[in-house]
Every structure is written in structure tokens, then in C-alpha cells.
TORKOL-4160 file (C-alpha; in steps of 0.2 Angstrom, whole numbers, padded with zeros to 4 digits, m for minus):
148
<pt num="1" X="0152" Y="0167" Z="0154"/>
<pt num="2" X="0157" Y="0155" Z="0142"/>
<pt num="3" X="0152" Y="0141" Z="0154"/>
<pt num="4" X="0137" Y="0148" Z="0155"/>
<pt num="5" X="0136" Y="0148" Z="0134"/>
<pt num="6" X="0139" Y="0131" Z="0133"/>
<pt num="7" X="0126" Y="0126" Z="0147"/>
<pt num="8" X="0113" Y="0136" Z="0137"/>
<pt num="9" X="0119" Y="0128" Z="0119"/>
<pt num="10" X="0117" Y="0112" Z="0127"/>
<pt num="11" X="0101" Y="0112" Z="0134"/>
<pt num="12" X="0093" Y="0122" Z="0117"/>
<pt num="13" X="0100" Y="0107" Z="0108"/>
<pt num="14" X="0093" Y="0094" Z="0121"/>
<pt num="15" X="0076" Y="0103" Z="0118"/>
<pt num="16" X="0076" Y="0103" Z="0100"/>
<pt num="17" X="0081" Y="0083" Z="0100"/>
<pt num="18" X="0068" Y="0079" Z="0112"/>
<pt num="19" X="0052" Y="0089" Z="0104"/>
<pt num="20" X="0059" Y="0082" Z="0086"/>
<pt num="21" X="0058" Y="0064" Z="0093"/>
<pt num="22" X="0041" Y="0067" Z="0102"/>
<pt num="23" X="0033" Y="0073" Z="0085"/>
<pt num="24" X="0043" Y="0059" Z="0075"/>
<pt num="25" X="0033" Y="0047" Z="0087"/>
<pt num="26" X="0016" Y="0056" Z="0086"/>
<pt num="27" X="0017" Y="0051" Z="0067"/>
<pt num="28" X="0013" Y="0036" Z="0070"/>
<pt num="29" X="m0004" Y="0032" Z="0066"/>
<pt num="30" X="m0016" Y="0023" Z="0078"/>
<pt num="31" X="m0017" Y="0009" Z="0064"/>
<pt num="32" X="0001" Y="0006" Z="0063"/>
<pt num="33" X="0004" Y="0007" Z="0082"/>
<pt num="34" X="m0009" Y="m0007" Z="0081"/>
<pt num="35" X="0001" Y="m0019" Z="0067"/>
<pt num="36" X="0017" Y="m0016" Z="0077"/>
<pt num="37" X="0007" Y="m0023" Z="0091"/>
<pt num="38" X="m0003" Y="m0035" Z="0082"/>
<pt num="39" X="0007" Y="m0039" Z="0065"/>
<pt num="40" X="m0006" Y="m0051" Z="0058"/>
<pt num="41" X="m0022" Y="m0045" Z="0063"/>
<pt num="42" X="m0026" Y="m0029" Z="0050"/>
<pt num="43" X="m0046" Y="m0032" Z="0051"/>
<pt num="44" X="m0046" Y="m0029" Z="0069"/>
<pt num="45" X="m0034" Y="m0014" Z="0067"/>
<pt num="46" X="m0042" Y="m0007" Z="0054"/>
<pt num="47" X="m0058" Y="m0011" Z="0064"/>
<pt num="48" X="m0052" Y="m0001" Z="0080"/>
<pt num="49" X="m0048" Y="0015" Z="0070"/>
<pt num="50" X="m0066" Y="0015" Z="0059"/>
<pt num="51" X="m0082" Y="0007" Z="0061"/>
<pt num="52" X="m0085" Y="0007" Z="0041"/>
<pt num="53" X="m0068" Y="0004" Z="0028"/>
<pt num="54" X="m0072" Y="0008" Z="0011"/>
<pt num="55" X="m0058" Y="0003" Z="0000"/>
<pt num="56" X="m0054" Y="0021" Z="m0005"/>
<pt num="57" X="m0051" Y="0025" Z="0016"/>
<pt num="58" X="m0044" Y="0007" Z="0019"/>
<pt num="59" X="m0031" Y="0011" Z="0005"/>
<pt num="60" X="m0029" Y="0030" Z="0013"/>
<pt num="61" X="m0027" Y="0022" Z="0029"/>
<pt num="62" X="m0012" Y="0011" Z="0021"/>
<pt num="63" X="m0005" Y="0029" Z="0015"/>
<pt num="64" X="m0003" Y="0036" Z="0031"/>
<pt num="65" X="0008" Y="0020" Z="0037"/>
<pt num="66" X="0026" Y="0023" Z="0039"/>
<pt num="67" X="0033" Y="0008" Z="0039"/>
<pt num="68" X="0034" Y="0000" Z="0018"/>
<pt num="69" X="0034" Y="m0019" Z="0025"/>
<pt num="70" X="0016" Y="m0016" Z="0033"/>
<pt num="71" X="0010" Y="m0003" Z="0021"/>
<pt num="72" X="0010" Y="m0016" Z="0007"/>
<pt num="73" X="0001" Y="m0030" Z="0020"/>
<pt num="74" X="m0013" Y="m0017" Z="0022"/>
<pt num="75" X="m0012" Y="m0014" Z="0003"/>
<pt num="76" X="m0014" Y="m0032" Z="0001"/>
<pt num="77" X="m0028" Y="m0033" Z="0015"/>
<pt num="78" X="m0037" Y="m0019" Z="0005"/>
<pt num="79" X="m0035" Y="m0027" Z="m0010"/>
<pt num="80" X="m0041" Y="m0044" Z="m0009"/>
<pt num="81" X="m0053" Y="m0043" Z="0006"/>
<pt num="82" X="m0062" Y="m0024" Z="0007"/>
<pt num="83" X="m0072" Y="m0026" Z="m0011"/>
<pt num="84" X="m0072" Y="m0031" Z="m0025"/>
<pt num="85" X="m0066" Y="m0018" Z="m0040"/>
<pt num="86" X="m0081" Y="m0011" Z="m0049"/>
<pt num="87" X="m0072" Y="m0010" Z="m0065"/>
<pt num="88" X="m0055" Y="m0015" Z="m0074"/>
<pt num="89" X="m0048" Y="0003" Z="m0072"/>
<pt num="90" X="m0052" Y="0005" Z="m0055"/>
<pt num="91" X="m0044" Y="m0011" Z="m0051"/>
<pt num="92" X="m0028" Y="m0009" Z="m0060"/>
<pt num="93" X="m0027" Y="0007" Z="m0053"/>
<pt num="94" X="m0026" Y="m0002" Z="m0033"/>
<pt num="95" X="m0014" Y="m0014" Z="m0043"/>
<pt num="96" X="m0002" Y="0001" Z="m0046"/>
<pt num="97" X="0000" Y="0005" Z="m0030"/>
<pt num="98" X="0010" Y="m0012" Z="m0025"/>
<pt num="99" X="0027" Y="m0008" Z="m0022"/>
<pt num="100" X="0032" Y="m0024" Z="m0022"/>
<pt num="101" X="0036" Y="m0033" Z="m0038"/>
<pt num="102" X="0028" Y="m0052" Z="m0032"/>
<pt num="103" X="0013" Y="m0040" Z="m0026"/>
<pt num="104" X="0010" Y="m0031" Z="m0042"/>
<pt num="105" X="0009" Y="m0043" Z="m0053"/>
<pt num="106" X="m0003" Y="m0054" Z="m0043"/>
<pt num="107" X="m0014" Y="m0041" Z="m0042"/>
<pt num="108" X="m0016" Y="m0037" Z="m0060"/>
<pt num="109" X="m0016" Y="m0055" Z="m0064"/>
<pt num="110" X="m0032" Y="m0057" Z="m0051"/>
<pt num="111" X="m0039" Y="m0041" Z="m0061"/>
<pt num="112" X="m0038" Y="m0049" Z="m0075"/>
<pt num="113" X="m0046" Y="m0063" Z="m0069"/>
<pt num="114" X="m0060" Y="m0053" Z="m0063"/>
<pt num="115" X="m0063" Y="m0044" Z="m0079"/>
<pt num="116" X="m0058" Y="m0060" Z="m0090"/>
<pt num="117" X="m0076" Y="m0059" Z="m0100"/>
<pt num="118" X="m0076" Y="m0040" Z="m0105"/>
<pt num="119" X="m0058" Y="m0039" Z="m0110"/>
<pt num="120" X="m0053" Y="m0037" Z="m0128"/>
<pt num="121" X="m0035" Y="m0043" Z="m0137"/>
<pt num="122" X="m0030" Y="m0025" Z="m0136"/>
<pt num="123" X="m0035" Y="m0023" Z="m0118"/>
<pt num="124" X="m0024" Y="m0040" Z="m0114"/>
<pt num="125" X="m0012" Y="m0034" Z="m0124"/>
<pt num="126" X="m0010" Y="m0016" Z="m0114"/>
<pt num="127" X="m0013" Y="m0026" Z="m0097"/>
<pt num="128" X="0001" Y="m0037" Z="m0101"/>
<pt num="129" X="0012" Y="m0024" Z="m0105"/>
<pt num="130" X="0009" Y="m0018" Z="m0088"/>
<pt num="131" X="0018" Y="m0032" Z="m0079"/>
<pt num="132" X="0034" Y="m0031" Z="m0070"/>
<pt num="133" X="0041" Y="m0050" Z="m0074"/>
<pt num="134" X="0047" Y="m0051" Z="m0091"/>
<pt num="135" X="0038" Y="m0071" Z="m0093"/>
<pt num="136" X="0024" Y="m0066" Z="m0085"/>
<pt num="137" X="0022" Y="m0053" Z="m0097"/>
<pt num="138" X="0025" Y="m0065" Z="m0112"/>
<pt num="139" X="0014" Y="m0080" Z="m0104"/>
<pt num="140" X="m0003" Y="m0068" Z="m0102"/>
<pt num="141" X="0004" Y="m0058" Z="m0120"/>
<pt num="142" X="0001" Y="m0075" Z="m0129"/>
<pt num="143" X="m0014" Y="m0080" Z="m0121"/>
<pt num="144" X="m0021" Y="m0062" Z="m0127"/>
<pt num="145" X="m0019" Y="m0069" Z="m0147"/>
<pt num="146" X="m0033" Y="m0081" Z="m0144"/>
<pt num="147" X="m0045" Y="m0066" Z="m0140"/>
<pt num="148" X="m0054" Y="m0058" Z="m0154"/>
């Protein structure tokens, strides 16, 4: 009987770890199965899993990744080669979402070099603030005093 226990336990436990690492594997999204296949080539794996990517599904395509090495490439991808913003605040927004540092603050750098003309000294100013390097912060900062 008490072989007959253990026998049980172990194949309940063997079950469990294989349906847990078959659904850890079906997690995976089409689009990252994709990059892990083809790291450097997100148009054509983006391409493969929709026909039309608006920034807002190309950004909830980078969501659904797993992996934060290739979710921020797609962010990047999304960022710089879907669209362009249609205003300041939406592109800040998609600038927020960088996780890394370098990533961040290149992106609200080239928002605010999209929206250089219609931005205000305290608009710089908030911008600025916004930045995760400390001289970076300074450097666009002082250029903001020369805006009325």
C-alpha cells in the first residue's frame, strides 16, 4: 500500500510539472517565438502576426512579450519606425514606457525635437524634469531659459 502511495504521488506530481511547463510554453506569443528565431528582424515578425500595426497594437504586441531584452527592441521598433506621434503628450507617453534608462531618455529627447516649435519654457522646463540622467536634465534645462 504505501508503495502504491508513493507511485501515485509521484506520477500527480510529474503531471502537475508537465501541464505547468506546457502552459508556461504556450505563453509565449507568436511574435516572440518569431524574435527568438529572428532577433533582428521585428518588421517581418511583427508583419507575420498582423497585416496592419498601428502604434497603439504594435506597442500592445511589445506588452505581451516575456522576455525585457526584446520587449524594449520592439518598444524601440514601435517608437521610432510605426508613426510619428500626433502630439507632445502622446509621445511622451510611448517615451515612458522605456525601461531602460539609455532608451528613455533618447526618446523624449527625439519628442522633444519633434515638437521643438510649439514648446513653451514651462513645457521645456517639465520635459526636462522628466529625464533620468541628471546632465542630461541640466543640458535641455538650460537650453529651456532661451525660450520665451
Amino acid at each position: 500500500m504505501n508503495r502504491f502511495m508513493k507511485t501515485a504521488l509521484s506520477t500527480v506530481i510529474l503531471t502537475t510539472v508537465m501541464l505547468v511547463s506546457s502552459a508556461y510554453g504556450q505563453g509565449t506569443t507568436s511574435l516572440e517565438k518569431c524574435l527568438d528565431d529572428q532577433p533582428n528582424e521585428i518588421r517581418e515578425c511583427l508583419g507575420k502576426t498582423s497585416k496592419f500595426i498601428s502604434i497603439e497594437s504594435c506597442y500592445d504586441k511589445a506588452k505581451a512579450i516575456r522576455s525585457n531584452h526584446t520587449k524594449e527592441k520592439v518598444r524601440s521598433y514601435c517608437f521610432y519606425h510605426i508613426s510619428e506621434m500626433p502630439t507632445l503628450r502622446s509621445c511622451l507617453e510611448k517615451a515612458y514606457l522605456f525601461a531602460e534608462t539609455d532608451n528613455h531618455d533618447a526618446a523624449i529627447f527625439d519628442c522633444y525635437s519633434q515638437f521643438e516649435k510649439g514648446i513653451n519654457k514651462a513645457t521645456c522646463e517639465a520635459i526636462s524634469k522628466k529625464l533620468s540622467y541628471p546632465d542630461k536634465a541640466r543640458y535641455l534645462k538650460s537650453h529651456c531659459q532661451s525660450l520665451l
